[in-house]
N, C-alpha and C positions, 0 to 999 in steps of 0.2 A: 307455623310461620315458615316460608320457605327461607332457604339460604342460596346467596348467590358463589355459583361455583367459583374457587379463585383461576380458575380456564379461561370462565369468562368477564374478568374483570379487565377493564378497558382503562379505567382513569382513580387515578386519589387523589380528593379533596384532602390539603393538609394547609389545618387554620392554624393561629397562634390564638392562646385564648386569659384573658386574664380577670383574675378574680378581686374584690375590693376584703374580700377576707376566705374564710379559709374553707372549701364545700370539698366534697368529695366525686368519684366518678359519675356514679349513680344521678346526684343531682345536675350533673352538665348534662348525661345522656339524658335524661328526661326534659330537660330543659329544650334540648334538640328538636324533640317530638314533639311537647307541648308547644312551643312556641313559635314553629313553624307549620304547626293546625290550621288549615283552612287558609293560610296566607296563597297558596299557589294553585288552588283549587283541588279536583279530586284525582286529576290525571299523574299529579306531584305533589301528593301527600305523600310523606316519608312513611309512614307506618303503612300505608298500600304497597307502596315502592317494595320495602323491605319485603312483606309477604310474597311480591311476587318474584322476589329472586332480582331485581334492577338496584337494590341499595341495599350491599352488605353489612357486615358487623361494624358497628362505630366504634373504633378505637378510641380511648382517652387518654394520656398518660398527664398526671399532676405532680406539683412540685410546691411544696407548702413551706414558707420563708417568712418570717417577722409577721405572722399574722396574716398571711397573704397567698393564697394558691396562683399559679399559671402551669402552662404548660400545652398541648398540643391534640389536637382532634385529628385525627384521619379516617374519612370518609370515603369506601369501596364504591364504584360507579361502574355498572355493566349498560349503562345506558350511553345514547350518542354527546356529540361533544356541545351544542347547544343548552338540550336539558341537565346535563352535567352543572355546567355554568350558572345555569341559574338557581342550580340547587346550591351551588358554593355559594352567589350573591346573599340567598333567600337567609341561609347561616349567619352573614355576619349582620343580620336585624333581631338580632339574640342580646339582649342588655340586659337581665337580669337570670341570676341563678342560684333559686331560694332564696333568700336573706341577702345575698351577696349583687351588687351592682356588676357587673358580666363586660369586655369587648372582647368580641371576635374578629381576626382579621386574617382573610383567607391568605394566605403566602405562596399558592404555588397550583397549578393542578397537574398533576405528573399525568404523562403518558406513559401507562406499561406496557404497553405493547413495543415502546423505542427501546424500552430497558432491556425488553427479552428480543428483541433485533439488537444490539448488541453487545448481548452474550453469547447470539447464535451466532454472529460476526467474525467476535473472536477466539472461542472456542472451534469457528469452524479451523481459520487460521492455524491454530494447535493441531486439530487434527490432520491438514493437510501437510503442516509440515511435519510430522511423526510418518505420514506417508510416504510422504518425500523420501524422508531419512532411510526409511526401513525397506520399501516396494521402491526392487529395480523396473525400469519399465520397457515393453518389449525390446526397442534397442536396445540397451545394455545386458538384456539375456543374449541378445542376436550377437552381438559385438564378444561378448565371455566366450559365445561357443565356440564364434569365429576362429579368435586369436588360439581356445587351446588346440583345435584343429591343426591351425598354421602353425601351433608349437611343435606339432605333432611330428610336423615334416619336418623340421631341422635335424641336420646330420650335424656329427662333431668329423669337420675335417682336418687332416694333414696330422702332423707332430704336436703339432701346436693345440690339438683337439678344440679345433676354434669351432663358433659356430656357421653355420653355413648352409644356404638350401640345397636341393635336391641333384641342381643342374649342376651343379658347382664343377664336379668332373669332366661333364661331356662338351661344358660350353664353352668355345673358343674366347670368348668374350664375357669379363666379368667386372662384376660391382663390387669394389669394399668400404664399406660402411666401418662407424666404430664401434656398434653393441650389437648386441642378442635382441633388443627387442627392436632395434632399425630392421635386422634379418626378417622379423616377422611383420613390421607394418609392410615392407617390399612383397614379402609372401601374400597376404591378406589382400593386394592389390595385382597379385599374378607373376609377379616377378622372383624367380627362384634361384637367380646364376650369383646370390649377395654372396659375402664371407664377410662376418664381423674381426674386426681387430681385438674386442673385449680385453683392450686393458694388459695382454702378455705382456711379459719382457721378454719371453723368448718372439727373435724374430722370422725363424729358417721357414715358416712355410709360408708368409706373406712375400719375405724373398723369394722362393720358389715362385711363388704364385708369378712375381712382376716377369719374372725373365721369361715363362715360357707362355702367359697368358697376356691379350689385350685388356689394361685395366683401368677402369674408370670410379676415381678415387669419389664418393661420396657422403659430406661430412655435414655438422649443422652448422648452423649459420651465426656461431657467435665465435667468442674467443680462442676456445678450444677448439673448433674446427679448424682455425688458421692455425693453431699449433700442430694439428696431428697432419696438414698439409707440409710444416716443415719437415718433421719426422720423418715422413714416408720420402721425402726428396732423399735422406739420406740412406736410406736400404737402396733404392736405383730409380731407373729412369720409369716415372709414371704415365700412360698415355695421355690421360685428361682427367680433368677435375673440374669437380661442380660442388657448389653449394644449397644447404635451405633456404629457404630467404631471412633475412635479416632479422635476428630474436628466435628462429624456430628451430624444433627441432628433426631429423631424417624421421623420429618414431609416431610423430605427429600429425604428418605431411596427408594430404588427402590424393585420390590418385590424378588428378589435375595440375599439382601444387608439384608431385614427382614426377609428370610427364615434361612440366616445362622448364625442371631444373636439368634433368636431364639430355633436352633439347638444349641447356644454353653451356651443355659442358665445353671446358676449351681445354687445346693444346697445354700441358707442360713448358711447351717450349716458348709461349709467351711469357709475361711476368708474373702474374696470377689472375685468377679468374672474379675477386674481388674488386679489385681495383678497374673491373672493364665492364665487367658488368653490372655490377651495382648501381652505378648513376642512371643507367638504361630505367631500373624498375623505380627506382626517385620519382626521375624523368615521368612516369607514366601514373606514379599516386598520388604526389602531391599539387597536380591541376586539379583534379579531384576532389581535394579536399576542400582549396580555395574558390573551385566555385561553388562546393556544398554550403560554405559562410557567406558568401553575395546574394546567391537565393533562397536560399530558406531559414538561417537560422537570425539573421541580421532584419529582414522585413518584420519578421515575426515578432523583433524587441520594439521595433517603431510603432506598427500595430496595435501594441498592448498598453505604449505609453499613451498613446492619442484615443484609444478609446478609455480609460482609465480617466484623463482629465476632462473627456467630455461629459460624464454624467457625474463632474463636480464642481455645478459652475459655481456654486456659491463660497466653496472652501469654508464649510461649518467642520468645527470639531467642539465635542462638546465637552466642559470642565471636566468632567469624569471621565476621561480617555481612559487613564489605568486601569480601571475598575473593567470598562467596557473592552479590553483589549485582552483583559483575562479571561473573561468572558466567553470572548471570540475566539482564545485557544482551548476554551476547555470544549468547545463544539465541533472543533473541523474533528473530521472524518465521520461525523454523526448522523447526517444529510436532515441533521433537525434543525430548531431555530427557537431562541427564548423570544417569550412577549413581556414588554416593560412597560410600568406604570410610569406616571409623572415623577415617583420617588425613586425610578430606576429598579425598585422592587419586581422580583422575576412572575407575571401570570400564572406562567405558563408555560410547556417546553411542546411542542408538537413537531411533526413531521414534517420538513419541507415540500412535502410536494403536497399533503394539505395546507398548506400555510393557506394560501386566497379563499378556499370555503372555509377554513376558520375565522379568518376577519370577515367574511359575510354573516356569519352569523352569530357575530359578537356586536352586543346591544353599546357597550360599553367602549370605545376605540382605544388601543393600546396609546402608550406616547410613542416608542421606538421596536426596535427589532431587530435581533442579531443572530446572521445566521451562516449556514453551512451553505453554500451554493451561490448559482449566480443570479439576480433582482429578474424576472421577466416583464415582459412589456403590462400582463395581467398584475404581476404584484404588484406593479408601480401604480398602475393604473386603478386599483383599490385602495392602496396606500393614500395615493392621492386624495380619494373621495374621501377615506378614512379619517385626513388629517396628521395623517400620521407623520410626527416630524422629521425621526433620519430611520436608514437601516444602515446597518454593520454588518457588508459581504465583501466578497471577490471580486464581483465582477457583475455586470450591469447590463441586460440587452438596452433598458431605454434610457433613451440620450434628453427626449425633453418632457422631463419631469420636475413638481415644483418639489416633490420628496428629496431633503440629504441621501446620497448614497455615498457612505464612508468604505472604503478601504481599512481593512484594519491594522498595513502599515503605517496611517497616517496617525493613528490615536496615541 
């Protein structure tokens, strides 16, 4: 007898099955075989099936209570989804087994192939991010080698063994920052005449530095910037000051972001460079913003409301919102879709983007359908022929259909 690989298993048949008293495995399995003998012809005879590797090992598991067995069949199917189905139909025409009066009622046909798409899903997810976590990626080796290069050139200048680049001696004209790693984002961007403040108390070589150097005091752009702006007023007379922009930091700054601060540096002898400049860069972001909300993100809300009410002219919701609203969360991010009977009982779970050849070539039409995705003009328009009364999605290409399409905020 051959065996179907569990590789290539595609689908489980899983029935509910109950017993009028009390039988064992053996006689449902037999029951199986016998009793769906010659009903489907030779092409779907189970015991072909099975030899040729298209209908695997039939699971039974029983539960024997006051006289009375039940319990559950599942059925391996390496075949397509069509004759799958009719092989679940063909099952529940099973009403006796041995001695015992028999119903079978299939509950479900799982797709394994969505189960193992996602675990590959979210296991990839894991893997990626452990990637993430652990593998720098080129940038961040480029940027490692960069900065310890650029550490490499810091001098410890004056008494004060501050830090400081290379130029710092020769260059008539200098930058003081307040840290060790300002000194090095300025480096890293070509600029090497900084000296950091790093926090001394002693002050003699920053004094030095102001009396016999042009100095152009450069600080971040938050609170403590404007304090180390006071400070330095009182060691002496600063030539100009600039700031980061407003929230950033000197060590942060990209070499554009340091070219235009230090174009907007101003005199000392004004009142501060905060209070004159800062409305300037306001002035030029926040047009920007207001008209990012006029054009894009406000049409966008209108849009969404008016195609939403249009493919629901009738405003059906059905008694069983809860139930179908659960449903509808245990699916998103699945891109599958459950198929419902008249008793809301689940078919069947498939693929979304099979969904329309599956209702072609289902004999039987579901009641409803709840899924991961948006209705296309095709589902609707099978749906339709189908009878099928609502679906449970997102969102809808077609507007004139006599099918409910629910939203599953509304349930």
């Amino acid at each position: 007898m051959g065996k179907i690989s569990p590789v290539s298993i595609k689908y489980n048949i899983v029935a509910h099955i109950s017993l009028s008293s009390i039988a064992e495995r053996p006689d449902v399995i037999g029951a199986v075989f016998g009793q769906t003998e010659g009903l489907l012809g030779t092409d779907l005879e189970l015991r072909e099936l099975q030899k040729a590797g298209k209908i695997g090992r039939i699971e039974v598991n029983l539960r024997s209570s006051k006289g009375k067995s039940e319990g559950e069949i599942i059925i391996p199917s390496s075949m397509g989804k069509s004759e799958t189905a009719i092989v679940a139909a063909a099952v529940e025409t099973i009403d006796r087994v041995g001695p015992c009066n028999a119903k079978i009622k299939v509950e479900r046909v799982e797709d394994v192939r969505l189960s193992k798409r996602e675990f590959i899903r979210d296991r990839a997810k894991e893997l990626l991010k452990n990637l993430i976590d652990t593998m720098p990626d080129s940038q961040e080796f480029t940027k490692e080698v960069s900065d310890d290069v650029k550490a490499e050139d810091i001098i410890s200048y004056g008494i004060d063994k501050l830090p400081a680049g290379p130029d710092i001696r020769d260059n008539e004209e200098i930058i003081i920052v307040e840290g060790r790693a300002d000194v090095i984002n300025l480096l890293k961007h070509g600029i090497k005449n900084s000296v950091a403040l790093n926090g001394s108390g002693s002050n003699k070589t920053i004094s030095k530095l102001i009396k016999e150097k042009t100095v152009t005091l450069f600080v971040d752009g938050d609170r403590g910037g404007d304090l180390v702006i006071k400070k330095m007023r009182e060691l002496g007379d600063i030539d100009q000051v600039t700031q980061a922009p407003d929230g950033k930091e000197v060590e942060e700054l990209t070499m554009k972001e340091i070219q235009k601060a230090l174009r907007a540096k101003t005199s000392e002898s004004k009142p501060t460079r905060r209070t004159e400049t800062r409305p300037v860069r306001r002035t030029e972001s926040r047009p920007t913003r207001r008209t990012y909300n006029r054009t894009e993100s406000r049409p966008e809300r209108r849009t969404y409301d008016r195609t939403r009410t249009s493919y629901q002219p009738r405003k059906f919701v059905p008694r069983n919102g809860e139930q179908l609203k659960q449903m509808a969360e245990e699916i998103v991010g699945t891109r599958g879709a459950f198929l419902l009977n008249k008793e809301n009982e689940v078919l069947g779970r498939v693929p979304v983007a099979e969904l329309v050849d599956t209702l072609k070539d289902m004999s039987e039409s579901p009641q409803a359908i709840i899924m991961d995705g948006e209705v296309s003009i095709d589902l609707a328009g099978i749906a339709d022929r189908k009878r099928i009364r609502y679906i449970v999605a997102n969102a809808s290409k077609a507007k004139d259909t006599r099918v409910n399409i629910i939203n599953p905020k509304d349930l």
